[in-house]
GUFI-704909 format. One record per residue (C-alpha): chain; x, y negated, z negated; residue number from 0. Coordinates in Angstrom, 2 decimals, m for minus. Example, Ala and Ser with C-alpha at 12.3 -4.5 7.8 and 13.67 -1.06 7.14 Angstrom:
<nodes>
 chain    east   north      up resi
     A   12.30    4.50   m7.80    0
     A   13.67    1.06   m7.14    1
</nodes>
This chain:
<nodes>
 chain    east   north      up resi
     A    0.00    0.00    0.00    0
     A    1.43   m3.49    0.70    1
     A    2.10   m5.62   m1.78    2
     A   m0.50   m7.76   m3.41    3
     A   m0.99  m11.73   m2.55    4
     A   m0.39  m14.04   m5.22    5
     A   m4.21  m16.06   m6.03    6
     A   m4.69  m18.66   m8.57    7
     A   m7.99  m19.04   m9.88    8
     A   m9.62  m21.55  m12.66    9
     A  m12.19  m21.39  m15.03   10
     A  m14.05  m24.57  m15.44   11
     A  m15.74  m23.82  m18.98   12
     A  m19.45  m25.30  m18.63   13
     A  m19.15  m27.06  m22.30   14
     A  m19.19  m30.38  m23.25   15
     A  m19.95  m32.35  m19.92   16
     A  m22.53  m33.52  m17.70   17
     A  m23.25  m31.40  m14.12   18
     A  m21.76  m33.76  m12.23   19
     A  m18.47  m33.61  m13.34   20
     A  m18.55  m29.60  m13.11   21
     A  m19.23  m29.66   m9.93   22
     A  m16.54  m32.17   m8.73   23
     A  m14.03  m30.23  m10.73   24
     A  m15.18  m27.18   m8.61   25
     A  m14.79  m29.39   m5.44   26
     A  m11.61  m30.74   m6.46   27
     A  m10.15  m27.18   m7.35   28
     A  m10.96  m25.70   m3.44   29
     A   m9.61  m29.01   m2.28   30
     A   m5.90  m28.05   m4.26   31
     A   m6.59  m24.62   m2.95   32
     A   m7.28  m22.34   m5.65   33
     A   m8.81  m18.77   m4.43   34
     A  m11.30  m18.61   m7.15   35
     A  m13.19  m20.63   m9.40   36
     A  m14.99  m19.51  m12.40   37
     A  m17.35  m20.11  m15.12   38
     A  m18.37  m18.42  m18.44   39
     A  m21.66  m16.54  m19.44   40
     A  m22.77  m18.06  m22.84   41
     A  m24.92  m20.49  m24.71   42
     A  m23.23  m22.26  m26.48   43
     A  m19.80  m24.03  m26.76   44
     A  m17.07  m22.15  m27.90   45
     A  m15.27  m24.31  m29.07   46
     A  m15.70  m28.61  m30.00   47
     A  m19.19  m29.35  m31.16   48
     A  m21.07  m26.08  m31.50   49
     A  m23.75  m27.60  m30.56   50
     A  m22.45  m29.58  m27.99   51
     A  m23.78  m29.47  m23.74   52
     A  m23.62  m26.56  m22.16   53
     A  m25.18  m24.92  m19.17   54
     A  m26.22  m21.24  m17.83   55
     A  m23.60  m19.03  m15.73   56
     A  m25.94  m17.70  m13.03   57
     A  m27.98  m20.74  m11.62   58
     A  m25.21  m22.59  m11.75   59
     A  m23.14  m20.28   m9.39   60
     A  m25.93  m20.26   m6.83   61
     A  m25.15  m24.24   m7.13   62
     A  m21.57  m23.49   m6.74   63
     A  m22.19  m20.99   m3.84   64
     A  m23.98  m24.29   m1.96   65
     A  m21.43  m26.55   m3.35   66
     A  m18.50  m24.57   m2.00   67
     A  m17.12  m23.19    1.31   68
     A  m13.89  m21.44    1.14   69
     A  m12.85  m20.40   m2.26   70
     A  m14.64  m16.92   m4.45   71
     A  m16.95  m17.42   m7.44   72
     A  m18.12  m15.33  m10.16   73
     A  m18.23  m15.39  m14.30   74
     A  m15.26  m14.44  m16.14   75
     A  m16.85  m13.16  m17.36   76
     A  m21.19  m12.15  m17.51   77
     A  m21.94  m10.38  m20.42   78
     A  m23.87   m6.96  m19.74   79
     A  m26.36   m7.58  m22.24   80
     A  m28.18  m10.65  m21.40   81
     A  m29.98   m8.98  m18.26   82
     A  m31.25   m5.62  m17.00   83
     A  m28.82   m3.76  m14.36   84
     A  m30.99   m3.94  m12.22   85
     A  m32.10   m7.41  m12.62   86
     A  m28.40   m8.76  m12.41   87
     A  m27.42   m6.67   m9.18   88
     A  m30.65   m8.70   m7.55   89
     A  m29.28  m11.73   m8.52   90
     A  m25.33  m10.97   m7.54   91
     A  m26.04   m9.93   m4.20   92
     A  m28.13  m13.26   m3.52   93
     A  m25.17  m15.34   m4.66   94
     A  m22.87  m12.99   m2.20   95
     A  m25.54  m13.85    0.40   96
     A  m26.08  m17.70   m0.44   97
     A  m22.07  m17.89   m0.76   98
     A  m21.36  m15.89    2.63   99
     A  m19.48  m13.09    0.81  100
     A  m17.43  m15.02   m1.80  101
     A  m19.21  m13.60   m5.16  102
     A  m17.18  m11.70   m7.78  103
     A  m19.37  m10.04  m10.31  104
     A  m17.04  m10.72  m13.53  105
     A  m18.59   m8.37  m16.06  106
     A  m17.76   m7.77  m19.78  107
     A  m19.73   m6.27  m22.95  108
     A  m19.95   m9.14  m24.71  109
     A  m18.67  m10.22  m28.01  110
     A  m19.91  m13.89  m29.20  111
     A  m22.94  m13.19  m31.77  112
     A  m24.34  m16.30  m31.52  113
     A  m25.42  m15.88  m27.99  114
     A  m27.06  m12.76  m29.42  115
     A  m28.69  m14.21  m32.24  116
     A  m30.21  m17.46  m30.82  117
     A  m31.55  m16.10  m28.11  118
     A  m33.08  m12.52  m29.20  119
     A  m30.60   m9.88  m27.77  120
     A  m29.21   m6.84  m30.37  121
     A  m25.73   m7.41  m30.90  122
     A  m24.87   m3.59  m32.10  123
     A  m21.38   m2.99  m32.40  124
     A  m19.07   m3.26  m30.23  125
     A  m19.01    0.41  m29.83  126
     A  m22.31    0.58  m28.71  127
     A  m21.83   m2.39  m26.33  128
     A  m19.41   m0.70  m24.40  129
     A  m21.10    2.45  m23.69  130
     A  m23.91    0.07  m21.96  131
     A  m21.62   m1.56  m19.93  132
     A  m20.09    1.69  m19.22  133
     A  m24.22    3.30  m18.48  134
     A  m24.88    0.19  m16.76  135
     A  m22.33   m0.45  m14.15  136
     A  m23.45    2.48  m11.76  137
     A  m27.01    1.29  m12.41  138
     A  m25.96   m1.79  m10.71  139
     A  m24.11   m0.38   m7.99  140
     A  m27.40    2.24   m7.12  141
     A  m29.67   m1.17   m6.93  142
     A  m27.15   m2.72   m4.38  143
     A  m27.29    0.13   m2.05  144
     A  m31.39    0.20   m2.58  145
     A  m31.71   m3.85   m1.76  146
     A  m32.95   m5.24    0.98  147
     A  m30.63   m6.92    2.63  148
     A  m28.11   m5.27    1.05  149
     A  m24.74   m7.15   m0.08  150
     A  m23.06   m8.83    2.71  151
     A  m19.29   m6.59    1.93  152
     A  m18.78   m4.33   m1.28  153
     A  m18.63   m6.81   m4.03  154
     A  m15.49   m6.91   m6.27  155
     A  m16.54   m6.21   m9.91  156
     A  m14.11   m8.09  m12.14  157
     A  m14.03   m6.12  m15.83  158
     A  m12.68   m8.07  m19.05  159
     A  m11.64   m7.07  m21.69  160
     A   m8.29   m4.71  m22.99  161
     A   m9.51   m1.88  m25.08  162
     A   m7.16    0.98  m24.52  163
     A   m9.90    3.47  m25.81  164
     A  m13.13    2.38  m23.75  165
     A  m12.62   m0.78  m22.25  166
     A   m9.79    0.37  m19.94  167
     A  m11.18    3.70  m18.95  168
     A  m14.28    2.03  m17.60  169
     A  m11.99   m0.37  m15.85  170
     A  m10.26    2.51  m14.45  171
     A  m13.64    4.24  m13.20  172
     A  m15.61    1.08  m12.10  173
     A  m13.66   m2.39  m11.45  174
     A  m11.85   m4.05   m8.68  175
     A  m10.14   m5.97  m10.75  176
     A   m8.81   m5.68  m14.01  177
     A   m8.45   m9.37  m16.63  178
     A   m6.59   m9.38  m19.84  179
     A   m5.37  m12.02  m21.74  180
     A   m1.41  m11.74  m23.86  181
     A    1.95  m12.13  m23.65  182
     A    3.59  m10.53  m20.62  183
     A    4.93   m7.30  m23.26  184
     A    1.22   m7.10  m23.92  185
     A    0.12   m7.08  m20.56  186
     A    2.69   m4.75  m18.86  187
     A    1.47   m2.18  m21.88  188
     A   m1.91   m2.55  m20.95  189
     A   m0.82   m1.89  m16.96  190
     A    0.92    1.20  m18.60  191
     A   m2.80    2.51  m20.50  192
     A   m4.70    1.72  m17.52  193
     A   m2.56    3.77  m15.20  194
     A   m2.85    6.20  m17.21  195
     A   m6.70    6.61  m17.24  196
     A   m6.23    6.16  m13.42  197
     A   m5.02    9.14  m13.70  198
     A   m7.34   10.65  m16.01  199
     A  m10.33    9.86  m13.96  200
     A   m8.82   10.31  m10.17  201
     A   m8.25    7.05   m9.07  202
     A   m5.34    5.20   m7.57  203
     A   m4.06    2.61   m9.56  204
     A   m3.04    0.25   m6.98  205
     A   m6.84   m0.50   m5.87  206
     A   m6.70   m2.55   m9.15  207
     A   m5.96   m5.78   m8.45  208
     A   m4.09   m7.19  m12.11  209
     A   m5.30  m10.31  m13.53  210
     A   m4.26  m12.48  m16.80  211
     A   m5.09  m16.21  m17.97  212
     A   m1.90  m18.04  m17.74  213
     A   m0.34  m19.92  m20.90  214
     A    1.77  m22.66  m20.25  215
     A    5.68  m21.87  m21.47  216
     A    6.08  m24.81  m24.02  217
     A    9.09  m27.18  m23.58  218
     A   11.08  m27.72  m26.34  219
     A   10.01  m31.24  m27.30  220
     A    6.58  m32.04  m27.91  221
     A    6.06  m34.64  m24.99  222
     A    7.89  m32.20  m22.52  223
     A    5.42  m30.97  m19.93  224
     A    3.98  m27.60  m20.50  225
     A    5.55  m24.99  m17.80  226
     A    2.70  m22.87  m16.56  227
     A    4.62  m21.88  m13.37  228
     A    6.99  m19.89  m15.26  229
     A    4.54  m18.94  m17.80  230
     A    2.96  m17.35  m14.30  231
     A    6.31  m15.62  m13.46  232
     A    6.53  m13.94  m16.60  233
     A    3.54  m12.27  m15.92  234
     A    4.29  m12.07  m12.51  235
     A    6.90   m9.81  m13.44  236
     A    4.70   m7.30  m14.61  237
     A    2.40   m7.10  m12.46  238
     A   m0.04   m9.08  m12.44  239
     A   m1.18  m10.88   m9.40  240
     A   m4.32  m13.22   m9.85  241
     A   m3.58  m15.99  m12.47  242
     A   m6.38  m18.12  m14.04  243
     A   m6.13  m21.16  m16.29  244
     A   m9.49  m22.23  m18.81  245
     A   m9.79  m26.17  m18.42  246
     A  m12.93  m27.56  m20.33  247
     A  m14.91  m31.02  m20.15  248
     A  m15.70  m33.42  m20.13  249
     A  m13.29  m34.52  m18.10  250
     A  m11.70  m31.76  m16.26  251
     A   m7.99  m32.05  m16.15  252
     A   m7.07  m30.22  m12.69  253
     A   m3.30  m30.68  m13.32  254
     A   m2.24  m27.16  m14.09  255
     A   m4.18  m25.64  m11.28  256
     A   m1.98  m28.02   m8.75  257
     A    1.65  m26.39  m10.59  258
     A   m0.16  m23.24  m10.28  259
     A   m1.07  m23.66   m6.24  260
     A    2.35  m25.05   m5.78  261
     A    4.01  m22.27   m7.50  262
     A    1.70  m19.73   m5.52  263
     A    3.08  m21.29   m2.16  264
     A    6.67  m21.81   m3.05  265
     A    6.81  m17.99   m4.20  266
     A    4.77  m17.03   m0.72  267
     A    7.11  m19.29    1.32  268
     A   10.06  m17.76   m0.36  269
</nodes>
């Protein structure tokens, strides 16, 4: 298999600022010329003002699929239990149809109880949450192949999430794509237990694409800029080959994602 492409993706956390200035942001990111742009599946802020603005995941990436032209969208992540299988295949494959293709269903088993708790789901145990995602993924793959129109291509599913026991073997079984968060020692171990369920399950590990949110390398004074290139090639080195920065609102500070694109090209170019 040929080597994977370097992509650079953000996620512009829908917290703490008006519409408007979300969707600029997104604009502004496929203008730099990020591959994807994300957005998170909650309720509520998580972090600032816990009770600060916020807005829902799903409508607002059939906005984004309108609002955009080149680059991919999806959630990193959706959280399994706020909608049916079912229900949530319908409404991926009309954002892969509104978008032309571009959708990535980012999918996770959720974690943040207050999501739960304000608006009527059973949070369980984390356990148990992971054995739906794990029941529900085929679910949604069965509804795609029963819609009508079907999805435009075979939609990447995007699964969070580093759980050596149950989150990785699902990953291993089901996903596209596989995004973890940690230092690059953390992440080249979790590479290590996910090729190993690979091979547990029958699957070639290179059809996983390797993901990671980037953290800047800090300089060693506190006004020196914060390095996320070579916070980037540190993971780089160990695999991983999509790289995604969390900027929040209100005001959406783009500046990372341009080192990031630079560093993307530089590397391709080399």
């Amino acid at each position: 298999m040929s080597e994977r492409p370097i992509r650079i993706g953000v996620q512009l956390q829908p917290q703490h600022a008006e519409y408007a200035a979300i969707r600029r942001a997104a604009a502004e990111a496929e203008e730099i010329g990020v591959d994807i742009v994300f957005n998170w599946d909650h309720f509520y802020p998580l972090y600032g003002d816990p009770l600060g603005a916020h807005f829902e995941c799903w409508t607002m990436l059939g906005a984004w699929a309108e609002a955009t032209s080149r680059v991919e969208i999806g959630a990193l992540v959706t959280c399994n239990s706020y909608r049916k299988p079912q229900l949530l295949a319908d409404m991926a494959r009309t954002v892969d149809h509104i978008s032309d293709g571009r959708l990535i269903l980012g999918i996770g088993s959720g974690w943040f109880e207050k999501d739960y708790d304000e608006y009527g789901y059973e949070f369980g145990s984390a356990g148990g949450r992971l054995d739906k995602l794990a029941h529900d993924l085929p679910l949604i793959k069965s509804r795609w192949a029963k819609l009508n129109p079907p999805p435009t291509r075979d939609i990447p599913v995007l699964i969070g999430g580093g759980g050596e026991r149950k989150t990785l073997k699902i990953v291993a079984e089901h996903a596209t794509i596989w995004h973890g968060f940690g230092t690059p020692d953390t992440i080249a171990h979790k590479h290590a237990v996910l090729d190993e369920w690979c091979a547990k399950v029958g699957r070639d590990p290179a059809e996983i694409e390797r993901s990671s949110g980037v953290s800047p390398k800090p300089g060693r004074l506190p006004e020196d800029v914060k390095d996320y290139a070579a916070g980037a090639e540190d993971l780089y080195a160990v695999g991983t080959r999509l790289f995604t920065v969390g900027i929040g609102g209100p005001r959406y500070d783009l500046g990372p994602i341009r080192d990031l694109v630079a560093w993307r090209d530089s590397r391709t170019n080399d």
